[in-house]
C-alpha positions as CSV (number, residue, x, y, z in Angstrom):
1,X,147.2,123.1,103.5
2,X,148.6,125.9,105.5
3,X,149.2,125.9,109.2
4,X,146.6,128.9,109.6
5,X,143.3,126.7,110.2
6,X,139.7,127.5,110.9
7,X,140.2,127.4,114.8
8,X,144.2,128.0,115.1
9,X,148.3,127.6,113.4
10,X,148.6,123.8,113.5
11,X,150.9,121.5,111.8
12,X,153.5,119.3,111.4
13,X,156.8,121.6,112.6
14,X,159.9,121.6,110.6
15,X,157.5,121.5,107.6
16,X,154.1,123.1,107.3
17,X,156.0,125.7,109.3
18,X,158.9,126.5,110.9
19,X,160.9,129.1,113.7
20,X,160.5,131.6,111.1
21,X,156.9,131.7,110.6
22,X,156.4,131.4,114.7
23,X,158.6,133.9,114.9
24,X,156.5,136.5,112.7
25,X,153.7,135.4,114.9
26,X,154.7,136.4,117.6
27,X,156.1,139.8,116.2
28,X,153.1,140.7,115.1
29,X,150.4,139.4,117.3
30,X,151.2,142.1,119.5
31,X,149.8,144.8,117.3
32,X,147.0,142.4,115.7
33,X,145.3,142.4,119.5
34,X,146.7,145.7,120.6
35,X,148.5,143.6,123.6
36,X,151.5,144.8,125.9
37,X,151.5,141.8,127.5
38,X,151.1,138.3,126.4
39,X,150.6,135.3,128.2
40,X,152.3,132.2,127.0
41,X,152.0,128.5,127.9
42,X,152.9,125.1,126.6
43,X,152.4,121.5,126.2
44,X,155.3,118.3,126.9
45,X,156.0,118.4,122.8
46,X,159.9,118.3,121.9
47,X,159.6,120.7,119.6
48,X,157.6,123.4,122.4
49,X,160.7,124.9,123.8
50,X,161.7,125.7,120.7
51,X,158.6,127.1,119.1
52,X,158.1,128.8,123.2
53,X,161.9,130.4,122.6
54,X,160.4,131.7,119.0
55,X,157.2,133.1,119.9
56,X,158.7,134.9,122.5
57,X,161.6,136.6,120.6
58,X,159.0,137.5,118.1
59,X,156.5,139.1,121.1
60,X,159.5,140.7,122.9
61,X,160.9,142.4,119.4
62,X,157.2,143.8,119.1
63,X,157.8,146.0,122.5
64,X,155.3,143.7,124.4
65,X,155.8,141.7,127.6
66,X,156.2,137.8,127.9
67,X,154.7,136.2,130.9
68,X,155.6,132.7,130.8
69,X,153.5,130.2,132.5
70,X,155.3,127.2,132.0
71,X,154.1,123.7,131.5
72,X,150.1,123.8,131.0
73,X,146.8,122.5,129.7
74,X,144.8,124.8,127.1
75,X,141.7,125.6,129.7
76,X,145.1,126.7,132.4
77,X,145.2,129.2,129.8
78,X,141.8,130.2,129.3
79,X,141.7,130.8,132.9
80,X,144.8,132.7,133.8
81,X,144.0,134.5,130.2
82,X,140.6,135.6,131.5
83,X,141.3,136.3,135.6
84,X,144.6,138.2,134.6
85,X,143.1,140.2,132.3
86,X,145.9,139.5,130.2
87,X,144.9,141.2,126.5
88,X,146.3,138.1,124.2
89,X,147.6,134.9,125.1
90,X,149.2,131.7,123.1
91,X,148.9,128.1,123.9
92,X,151.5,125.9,122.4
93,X,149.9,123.0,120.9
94,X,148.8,120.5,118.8
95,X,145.7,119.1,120.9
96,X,145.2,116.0,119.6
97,X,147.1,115.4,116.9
98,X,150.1,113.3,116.8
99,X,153.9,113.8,118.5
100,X,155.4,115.4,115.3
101,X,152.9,117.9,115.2
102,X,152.8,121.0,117.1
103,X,150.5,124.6,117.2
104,X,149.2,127.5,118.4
105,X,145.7,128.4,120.2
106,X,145.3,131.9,120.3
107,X,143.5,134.1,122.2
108,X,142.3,137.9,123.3
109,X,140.9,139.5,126.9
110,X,138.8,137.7,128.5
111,X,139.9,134.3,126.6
112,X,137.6,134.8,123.5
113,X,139.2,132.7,121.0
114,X,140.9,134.2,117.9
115,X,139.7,132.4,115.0
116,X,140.4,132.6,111.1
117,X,137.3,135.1,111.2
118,X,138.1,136.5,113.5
119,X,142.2,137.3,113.6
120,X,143.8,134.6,111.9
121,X,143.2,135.2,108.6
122,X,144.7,138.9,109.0
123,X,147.5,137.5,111.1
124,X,148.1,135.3,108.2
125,X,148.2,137.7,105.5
126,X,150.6,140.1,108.3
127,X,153.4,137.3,108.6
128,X,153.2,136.6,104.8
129,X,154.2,140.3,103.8
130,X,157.2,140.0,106.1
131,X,158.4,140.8,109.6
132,X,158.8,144.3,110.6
133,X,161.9,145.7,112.3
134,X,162.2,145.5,116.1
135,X,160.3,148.1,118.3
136,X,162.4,150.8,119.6
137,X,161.6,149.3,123.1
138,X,162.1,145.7,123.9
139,X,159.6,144.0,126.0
140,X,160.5,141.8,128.9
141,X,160.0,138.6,129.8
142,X,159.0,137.4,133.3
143,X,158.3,134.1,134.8
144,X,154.3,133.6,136.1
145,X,154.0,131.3,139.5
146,X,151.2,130.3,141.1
147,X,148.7,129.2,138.2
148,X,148.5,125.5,138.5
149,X,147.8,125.6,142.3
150,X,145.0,128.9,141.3
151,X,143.6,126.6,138.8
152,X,144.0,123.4,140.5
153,X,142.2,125.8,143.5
154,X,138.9,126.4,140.8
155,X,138.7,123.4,139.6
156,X,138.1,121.7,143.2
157,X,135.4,124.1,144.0
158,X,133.3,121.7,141.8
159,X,134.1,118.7,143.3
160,X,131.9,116.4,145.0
161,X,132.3,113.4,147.1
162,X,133.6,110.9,144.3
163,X,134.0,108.0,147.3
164,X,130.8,106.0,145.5
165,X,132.3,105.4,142.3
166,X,135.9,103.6,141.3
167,X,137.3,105.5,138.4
168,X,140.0,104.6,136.2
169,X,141.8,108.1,134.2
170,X,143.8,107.9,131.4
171,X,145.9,111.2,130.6
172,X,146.9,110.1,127.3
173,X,150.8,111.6,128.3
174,X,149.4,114.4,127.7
175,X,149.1,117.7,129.8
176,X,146.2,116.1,131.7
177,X,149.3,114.3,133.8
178,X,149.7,117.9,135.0
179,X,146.7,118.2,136.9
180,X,145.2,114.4,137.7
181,X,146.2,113.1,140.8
182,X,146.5,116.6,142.7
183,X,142.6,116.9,141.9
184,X,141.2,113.4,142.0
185,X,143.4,112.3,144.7
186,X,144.4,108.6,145.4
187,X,141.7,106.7,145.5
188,X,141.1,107.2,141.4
189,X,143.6,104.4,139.1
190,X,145.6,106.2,136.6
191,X,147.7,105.3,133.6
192,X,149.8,107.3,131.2
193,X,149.9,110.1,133.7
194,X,153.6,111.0,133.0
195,X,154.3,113.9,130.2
196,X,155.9,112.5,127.8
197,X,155.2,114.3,124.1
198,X,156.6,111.2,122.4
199,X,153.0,110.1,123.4
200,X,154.5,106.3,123.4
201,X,151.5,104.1,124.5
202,X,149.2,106.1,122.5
203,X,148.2,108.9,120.2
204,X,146.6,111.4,122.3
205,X,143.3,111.6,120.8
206,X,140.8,110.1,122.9
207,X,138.0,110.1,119.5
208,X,140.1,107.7,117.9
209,X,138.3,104.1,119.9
210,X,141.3,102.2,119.5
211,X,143.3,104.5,121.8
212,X,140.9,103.8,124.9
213,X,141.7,100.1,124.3
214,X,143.7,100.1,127.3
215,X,141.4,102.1,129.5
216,X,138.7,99.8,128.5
217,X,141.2,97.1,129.6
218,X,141.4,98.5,133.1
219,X,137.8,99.3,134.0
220,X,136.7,95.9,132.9
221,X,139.6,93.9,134.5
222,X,138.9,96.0,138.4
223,X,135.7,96.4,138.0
224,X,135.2,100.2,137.5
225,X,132.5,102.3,137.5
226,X,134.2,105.0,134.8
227,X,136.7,105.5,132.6
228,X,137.8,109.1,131.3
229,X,140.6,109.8,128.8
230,X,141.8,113.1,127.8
231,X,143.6,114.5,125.0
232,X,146.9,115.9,124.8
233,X,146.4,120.0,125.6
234,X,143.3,119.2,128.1
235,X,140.7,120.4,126.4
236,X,138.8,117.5,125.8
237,X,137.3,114.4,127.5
238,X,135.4,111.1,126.6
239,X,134.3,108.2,128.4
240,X,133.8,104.7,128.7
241,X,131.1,103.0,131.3
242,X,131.3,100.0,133.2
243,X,131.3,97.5,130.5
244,X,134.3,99.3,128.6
245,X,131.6,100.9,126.3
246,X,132.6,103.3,124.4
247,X,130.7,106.7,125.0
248,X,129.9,108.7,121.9
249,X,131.0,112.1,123.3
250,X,127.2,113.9,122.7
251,X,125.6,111.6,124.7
252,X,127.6,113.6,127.7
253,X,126.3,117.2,126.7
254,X,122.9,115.2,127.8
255,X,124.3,114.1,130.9
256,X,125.6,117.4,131.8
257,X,122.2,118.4,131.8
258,X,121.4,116.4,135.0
259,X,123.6,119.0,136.8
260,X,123.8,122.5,135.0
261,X,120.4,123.1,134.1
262,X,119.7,125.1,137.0
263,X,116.2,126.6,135.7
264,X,113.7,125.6,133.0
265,X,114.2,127.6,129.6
266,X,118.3,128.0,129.9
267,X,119.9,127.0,126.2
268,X,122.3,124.3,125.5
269,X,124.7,124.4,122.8
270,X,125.6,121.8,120.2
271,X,127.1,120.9,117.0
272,X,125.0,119.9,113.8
273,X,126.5,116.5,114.2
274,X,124.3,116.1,117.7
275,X,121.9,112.8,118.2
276,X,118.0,113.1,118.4
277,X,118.4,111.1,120.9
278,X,120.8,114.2,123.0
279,X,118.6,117.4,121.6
280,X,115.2,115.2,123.1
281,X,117.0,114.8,126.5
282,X,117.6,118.2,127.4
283,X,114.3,119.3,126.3
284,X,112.8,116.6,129.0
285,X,115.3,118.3,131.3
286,X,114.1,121.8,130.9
287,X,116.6,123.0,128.8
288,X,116.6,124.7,124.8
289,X,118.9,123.2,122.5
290,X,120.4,125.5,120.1
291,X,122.5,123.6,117.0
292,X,125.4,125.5,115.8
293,X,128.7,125.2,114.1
294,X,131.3,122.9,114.7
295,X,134.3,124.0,116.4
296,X,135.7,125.8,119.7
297,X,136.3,129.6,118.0
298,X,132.7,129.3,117.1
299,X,131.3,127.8,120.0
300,X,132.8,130.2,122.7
301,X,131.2,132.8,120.9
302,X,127.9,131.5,120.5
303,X,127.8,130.9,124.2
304,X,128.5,134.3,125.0
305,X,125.8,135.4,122.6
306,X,122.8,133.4,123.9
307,X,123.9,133.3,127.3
308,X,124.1,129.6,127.3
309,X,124.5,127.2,130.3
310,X,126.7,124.8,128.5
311,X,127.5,123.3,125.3
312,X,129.2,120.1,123.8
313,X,130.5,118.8,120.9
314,X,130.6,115.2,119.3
315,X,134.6,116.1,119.3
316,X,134.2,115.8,123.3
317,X,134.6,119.5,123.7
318,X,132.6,120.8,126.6
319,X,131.9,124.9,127.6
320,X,130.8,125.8,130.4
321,X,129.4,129.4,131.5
322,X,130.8,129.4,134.6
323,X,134.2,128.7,132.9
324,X,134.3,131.9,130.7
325,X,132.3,130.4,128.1
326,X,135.4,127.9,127.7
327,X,136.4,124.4,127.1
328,X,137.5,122.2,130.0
329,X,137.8,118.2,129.8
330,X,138.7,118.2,133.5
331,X,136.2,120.8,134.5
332,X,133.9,118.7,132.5
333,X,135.0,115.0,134.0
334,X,134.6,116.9,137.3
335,X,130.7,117.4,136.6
336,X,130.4,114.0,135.1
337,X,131.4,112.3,137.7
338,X,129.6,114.2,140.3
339,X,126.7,113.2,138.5
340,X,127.7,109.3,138.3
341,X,128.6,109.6,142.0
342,X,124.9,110.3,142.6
343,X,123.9,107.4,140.6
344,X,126.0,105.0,142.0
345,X,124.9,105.7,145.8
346,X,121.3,104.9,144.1
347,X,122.6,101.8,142.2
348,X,122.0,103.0,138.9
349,X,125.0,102.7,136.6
350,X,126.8,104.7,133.6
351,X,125.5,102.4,131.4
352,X,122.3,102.6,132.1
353,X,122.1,106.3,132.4
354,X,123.6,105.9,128.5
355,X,120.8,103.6,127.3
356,X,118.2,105.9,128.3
357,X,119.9,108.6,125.5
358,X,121.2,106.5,123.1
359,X,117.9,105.5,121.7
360,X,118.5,106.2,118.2
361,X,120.6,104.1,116.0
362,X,124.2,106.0,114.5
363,X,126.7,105.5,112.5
364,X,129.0,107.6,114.5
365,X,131.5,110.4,112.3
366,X,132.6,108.6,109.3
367,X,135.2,110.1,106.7
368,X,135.1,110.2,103.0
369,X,138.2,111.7,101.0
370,X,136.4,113.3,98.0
371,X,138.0,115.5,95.0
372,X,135.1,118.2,95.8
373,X,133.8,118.4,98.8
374,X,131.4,121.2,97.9
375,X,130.3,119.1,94.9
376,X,129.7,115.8,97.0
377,X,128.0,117.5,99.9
378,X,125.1,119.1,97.2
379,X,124.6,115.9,95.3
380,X,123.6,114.0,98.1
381,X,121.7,117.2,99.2
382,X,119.6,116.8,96.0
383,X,119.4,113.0,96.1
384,X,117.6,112.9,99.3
385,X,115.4,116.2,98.9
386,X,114.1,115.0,95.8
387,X,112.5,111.9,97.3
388,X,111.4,113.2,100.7
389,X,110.5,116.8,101.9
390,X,113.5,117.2,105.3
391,X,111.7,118.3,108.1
392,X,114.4,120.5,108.8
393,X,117.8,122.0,106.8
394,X,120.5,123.6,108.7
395,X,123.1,124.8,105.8
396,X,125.6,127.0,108.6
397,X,128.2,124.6,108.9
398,X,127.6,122.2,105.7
399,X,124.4,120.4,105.8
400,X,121.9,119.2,108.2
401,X,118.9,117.1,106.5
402,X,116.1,116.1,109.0
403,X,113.5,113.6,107.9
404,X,110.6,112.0,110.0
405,X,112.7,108.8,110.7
406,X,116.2,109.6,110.0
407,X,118.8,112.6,109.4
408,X,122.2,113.2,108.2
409,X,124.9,115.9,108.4
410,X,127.9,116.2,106.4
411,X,130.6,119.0,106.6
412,X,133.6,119.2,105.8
413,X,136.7,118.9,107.6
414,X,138.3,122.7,108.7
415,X,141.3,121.4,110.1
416,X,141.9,117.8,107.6
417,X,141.5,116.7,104.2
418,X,138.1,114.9,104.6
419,X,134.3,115.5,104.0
420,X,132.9,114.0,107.7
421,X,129.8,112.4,107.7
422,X,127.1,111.3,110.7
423,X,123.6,109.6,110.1
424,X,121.1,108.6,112.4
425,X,117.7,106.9,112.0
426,X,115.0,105.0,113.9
427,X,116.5,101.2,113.2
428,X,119.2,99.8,112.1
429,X,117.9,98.4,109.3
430,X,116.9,101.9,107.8
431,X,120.9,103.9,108.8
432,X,122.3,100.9,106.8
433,X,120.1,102.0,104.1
434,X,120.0,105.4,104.3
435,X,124.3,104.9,104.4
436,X,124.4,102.8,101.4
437,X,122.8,105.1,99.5
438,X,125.0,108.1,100.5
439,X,128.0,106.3,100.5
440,X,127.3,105.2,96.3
441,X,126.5,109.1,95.5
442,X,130.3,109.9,97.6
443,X,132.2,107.1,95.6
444,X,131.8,109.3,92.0
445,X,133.7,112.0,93.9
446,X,136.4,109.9,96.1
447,X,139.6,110.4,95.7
448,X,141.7,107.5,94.2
């Protein structure tokens, strides 16, 4: 697989691309988004300066401008992207994945993201037929000030009174480090909150359970109310309550409902891998789901088009209206905890609040590498129509079966080699059934 992926250029640098191809990008993103001015920002990965030095050569050789905000998370970017008007702008970064690999997030005015539909692709085929010779003008590049503290300035206009709750923050070494304490202030325990893109006490991918092992460690052993890790750009947040539970990350896009449904009849977003359990919630709250396609590129757009409140993901991304349509995980964690703040002065806790959604049983996302995904995905399709008439069939973003008692989606992967698969049902008993079945029709297409 390429670096160009569904939602941006990501992969392992030095070998599913290089300062060549980063240098193309940049050369001709200029013209791809009719920008005379890009904004640029970056995570704590060794090899950002160098892929930073790249991009810009490439963007200044195009004839555009290169304002360099430093050091920053992805949403930084969004926001400076969207209140400087700025036409295009690139976040280095590999979000989640590990130290070795690195990126780029791309976006236009008003921080709509550039995905393969929409940009990508073309930029792709652009660099592949070679890089142009240098404008007759070169741009220049200019240092921006000021953004973290204008940022750090939004963000605190959401903040409550946290004092009821004891929180514990993991910043994964990640870009979160950038932005923690100066918001939360003292009175919040955090670990990993040094940048370091070796990311040596864990990978920064908060999904993954076994990397919240040592938050889970710290809220049990001082008694916290909360524990929130984020992921290495920013982006994204998950949670574990009181007990060190593990959150599942769309139980949250219910929770968010206790705060920014403001009015009956405003739609939520989510992904097709979303529990009953989440889409019944914000119904009770007032709101409209509205299922949709997995990933940020779509999601941002969909938001814009419906006019949405906010939206989640299972990945833990969460988009906010009031944020541009865009992903924040500390813009999120802010709204979480205001709302667990509230609880806590009541005496309710997290995990209660949790056992009040969670009332389906689910296997969580579970992976399968198959030799044909499309192949797999229809057999187990026609397996389960053939007995059982779904309720429901979403077909947008892989499949979505709903039955009376049970559903499943699978999809496959847009930025890995896997098909992904999440089932739910009424009892345990019946999503061990349902997953044995599913799981003998996936093993005539695995992958030895």
């Amino acid at each position: 697989m390429g670096p160009f992926k569904a939602y941006d250029i990501r992969g392992v640098y030095g070998k599913d691309f290089d300062r060549g191809t980063v240098y193309a990008v940049g050369r001709h993103l200029p013209g791809l988004l009719e920008a005379d001015r890009v904004l640029v920002g970056y995570d704590c990965r060794k090899s950002s300066p160098e892929i930073f030095e790249a991009l810009t050569e490439g963007i200044l050789d195009a004839g555009a401008d290169v304002e360099d905000m430093g050091p920053a998370t992805t949403p930084m970017v969004y926001y400076v992207t969207a209140t400087g008007n700025f036409p295009a702008s690139v976040q280095i970064t590999a979000s989640h994945n590990p130290g070795e690999y690195n990126g780029m997030k791309i976006s236009r005015k008003g921080a709509l993201p550039v995905g393969y539909d929409t940009g990508l692709r073309r930029l792709e085929e652009m660099v592949r037929k070679g890089t142009p010779s240098p404008a007759a003008s070169r741009g220049k590049l200019r240092r921006l000030t000021g953004a973290r503290e204008d940022y750090l300035s939004f963000l605190a206009g959401f903040l409550g009174d946290l004092s009821p709750l004891r929180v514990a923050v993991d910043c994964s070494n990640g870009m979160a480090s950038l932005l923690a304490a100066d918001l939360f202030g003292r009175n919040v325990t955090y670990i990993y909150d040094t940048m370091d893109g070796n990311f040596p006490n864990h990978d920064p991918n908060p999904l993954v359970e076994k990397n919240t092992a040592d938050l889970k460690e710290l809220v049990l052993k001082e008694g916290m109310d909360v524990g929130a890790i984020f992921d290495g750009d920013g982006d994204r947040v998950v949670f574990v309550d009181e007990n060190g539970g593990f959150v599942r990350p769309d139980i949250m896009t219910a929770v968010l409902g206790e705060s920014l449904l403001e009015k009956n009849g405003e739609w939520v977003l989510h992904d097709v891998r979303t529990s009953r359990g989440v889409i019944e919630r914000i119904r009770n709250l007032g709101g409209k789901p509205y299922m949709w396609k997995v990933g940020h590129s779509h999601a941002k757009m969909k938001m814009r088009e419906l006019g949405a409140a906010y939206g989640g993901e299972l990945a833990g991304h969460y988009y906010f209206r009031h944020f541009f349509n865009c992903d924040s995980g500390m813009l999120a964690a802010i709204h979480v905890l205001n709302i667990l703040a509230a609880r806590a002065e009541a005496g309710r806790s997290f995990s209660e609040l949790v056992e009040e959604i969670d009332v389906y049983s689910n296997s969580g996302e579970v992976n399968f590498i198959v030799s044909d995904k499309a192949a797999a995905m229809n057999a187990v399709v026609r397996h389960f129509s053939s007995r059982e008439i779904p309720s429901n069939v979403y077909d947008f973003d892989g499949y979505r079966l709903e039955f009376r008692e049970w559903w499943f989606s699978l999809r496959p992967s847009n930025t890995e080699p896997y098909l992904r698969l999440v089932a739910e049902a009424s009892s345990p008993g019946l999503l061990e059934e349902k997953l044995r079945e599913i799981r003998t029709i996936l093993d005539d297409f695995r992958e030895d």
